[in-house]
GUKOLTI-750556 format. One record per residue (C-alpha): residue number from 1; residue in one letter; x, y, z. Coordinates in Angstrom, 3 decimals. Layout:
N
   k r     east    north       up
 NUM a        X        Y        Z
...
This chain:
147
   k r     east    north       up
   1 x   58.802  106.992  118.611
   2 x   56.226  106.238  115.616
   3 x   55.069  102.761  114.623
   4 x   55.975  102.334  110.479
   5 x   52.818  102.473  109.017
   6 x   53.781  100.565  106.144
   7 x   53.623   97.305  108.121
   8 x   50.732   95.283  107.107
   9 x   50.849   93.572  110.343
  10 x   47.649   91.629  109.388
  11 x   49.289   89.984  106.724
  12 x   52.071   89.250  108.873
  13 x   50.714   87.296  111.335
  14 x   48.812   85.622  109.159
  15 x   51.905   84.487  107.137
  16 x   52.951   83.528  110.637
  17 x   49.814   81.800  111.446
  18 x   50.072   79.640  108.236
  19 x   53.730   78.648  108.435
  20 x   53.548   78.017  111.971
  21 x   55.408   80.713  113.003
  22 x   53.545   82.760  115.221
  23 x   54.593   82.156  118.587
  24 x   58.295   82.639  117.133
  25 x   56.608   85.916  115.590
  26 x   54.968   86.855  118.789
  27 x   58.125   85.804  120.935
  28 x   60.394   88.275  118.798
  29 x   58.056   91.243  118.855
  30 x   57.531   90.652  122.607
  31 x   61.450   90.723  123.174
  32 x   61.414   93.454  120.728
  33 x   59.112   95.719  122.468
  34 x   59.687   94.922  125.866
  35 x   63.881   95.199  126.041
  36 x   64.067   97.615  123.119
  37 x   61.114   99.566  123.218
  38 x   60.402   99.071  119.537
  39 x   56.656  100.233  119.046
  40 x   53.921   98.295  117.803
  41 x   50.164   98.620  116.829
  42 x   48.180   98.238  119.822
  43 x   46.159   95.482  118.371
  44 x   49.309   93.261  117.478
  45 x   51.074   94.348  121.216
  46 x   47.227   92.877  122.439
  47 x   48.007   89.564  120.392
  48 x   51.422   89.233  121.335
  49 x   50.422   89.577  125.339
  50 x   47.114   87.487  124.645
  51 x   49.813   84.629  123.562
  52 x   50.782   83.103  126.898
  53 x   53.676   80.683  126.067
  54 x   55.332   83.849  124.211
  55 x   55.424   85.387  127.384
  56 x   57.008   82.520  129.103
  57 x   59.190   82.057  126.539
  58 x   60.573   85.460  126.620
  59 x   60.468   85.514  130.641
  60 x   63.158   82.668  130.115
  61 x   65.024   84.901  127.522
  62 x   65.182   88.338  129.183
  63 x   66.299   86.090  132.915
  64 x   69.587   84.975  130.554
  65 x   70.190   87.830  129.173
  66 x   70.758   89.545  132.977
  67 x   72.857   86.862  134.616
  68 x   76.063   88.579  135.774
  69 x   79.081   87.253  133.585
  70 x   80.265   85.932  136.826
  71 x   76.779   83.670  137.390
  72 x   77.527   80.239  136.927
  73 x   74.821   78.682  134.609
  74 x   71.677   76.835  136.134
  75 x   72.100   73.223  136.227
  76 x   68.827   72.731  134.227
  77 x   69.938   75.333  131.550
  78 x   73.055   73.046  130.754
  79 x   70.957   69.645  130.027
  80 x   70.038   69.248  126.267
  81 x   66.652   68.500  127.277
  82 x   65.754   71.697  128.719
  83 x   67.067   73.655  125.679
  84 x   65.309   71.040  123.011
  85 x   62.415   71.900  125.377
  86 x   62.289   75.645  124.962
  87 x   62.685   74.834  121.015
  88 x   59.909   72.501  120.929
  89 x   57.759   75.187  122.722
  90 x   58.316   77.951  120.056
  91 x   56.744   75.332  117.706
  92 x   52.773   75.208  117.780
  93 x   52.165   72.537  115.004
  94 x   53.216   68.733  116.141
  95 x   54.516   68.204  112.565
  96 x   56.824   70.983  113.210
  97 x   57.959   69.904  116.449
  98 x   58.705   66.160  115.122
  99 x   60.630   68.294  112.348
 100 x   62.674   69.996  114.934
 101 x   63.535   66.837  116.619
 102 x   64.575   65.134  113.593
 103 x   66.325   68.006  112.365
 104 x   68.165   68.736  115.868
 105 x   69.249   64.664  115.685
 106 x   70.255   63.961  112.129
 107 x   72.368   67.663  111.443
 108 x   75.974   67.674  111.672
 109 x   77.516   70.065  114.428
 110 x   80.700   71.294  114.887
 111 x   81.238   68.991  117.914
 112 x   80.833   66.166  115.045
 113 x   83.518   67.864  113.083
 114 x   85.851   67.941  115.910
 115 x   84.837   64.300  116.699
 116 x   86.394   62.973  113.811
 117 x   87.925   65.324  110.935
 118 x   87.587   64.570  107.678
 119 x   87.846   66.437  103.993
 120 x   85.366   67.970  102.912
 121 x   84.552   65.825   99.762
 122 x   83.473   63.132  102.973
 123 x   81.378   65.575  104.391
 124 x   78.098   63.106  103.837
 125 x   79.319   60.924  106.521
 126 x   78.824   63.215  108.984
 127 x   75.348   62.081  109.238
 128 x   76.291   58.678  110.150
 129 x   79.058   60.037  112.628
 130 x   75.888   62.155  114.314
 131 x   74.370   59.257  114.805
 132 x   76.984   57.203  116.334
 133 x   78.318   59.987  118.572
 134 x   74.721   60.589  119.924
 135 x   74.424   56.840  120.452
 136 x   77.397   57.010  122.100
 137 x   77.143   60.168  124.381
 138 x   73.837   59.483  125.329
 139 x   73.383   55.672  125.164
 140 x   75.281   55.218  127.997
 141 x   73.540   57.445  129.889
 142 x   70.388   55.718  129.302
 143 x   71.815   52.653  129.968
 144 x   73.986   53.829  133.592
 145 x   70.231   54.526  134.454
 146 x   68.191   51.198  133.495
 147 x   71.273   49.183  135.365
């Protein structure tokens, strides 16, 4: 195995750095190295390790990718909040982590489509019917627990 020399990892990371990216960067090289034994530079493999939360986060990664197709799914794995957790974590900047909330409340899924189908020239409302079927869905729940 040879690491591609054409890689200016340098500019890379910092690109990563300035976006916001780098944990993500650090999190995918440290998947990509560990489970695929993709080489690296020894001074990015020493900034990927340095990065502790990248190694948590891909702890959590590799222990899903091993469950048995049999394994029932941890309790805590199923609850939104867990998964909007290990989102938020991959985020280092708090304006991207606000961004990511937003973004994660206000986008349309495909359990809004299914919700209530419409053509496609409505399509807008589906930003409204988010809102209401997260209202909804977890208003309740909110409520069940201050009663």
């Amino acid at each position: 195995m040879s690491v591609r020399r054409e890689i200016d990892w340098e500019q890379v990371t910092e690109q990563a750095a300035t976006l916001g990216g780098e944990r993500m960067l650090f999190l995918r090289l440290y998947l990509a190295s560990d489970l695929l034994g993709a080489p690296l530079p020894e001074k990015v493999w020493q900034r990927v390790r340095a990065d502790t939360m990248s190694r948590v986060l891909a702890r959590e990664v590799q222990e899903r990718l091993y469950w048995d197709i049999d394994t029932p799914l941890s309790i805590s794995y199923d609850l939104p909040a867990v998964r909007v957790s290990f989102h938020l974590s991959m985020r280092e900047r708090l304006r991207d982590k606000i961004w990511y909330l937003v973004d994660s409340v206000t986008t349309p899924t495909t359990k809004d489509w299914t919700f209530l189908p419409l053509p496609a020239y409505l399509f807008p409302l589906y930003y409204v019917i988010r809102s209401v079927r997260l209202t909804l869905k977890y208003g309740r729940r909110l409520l069940g627990r201050l009663s």
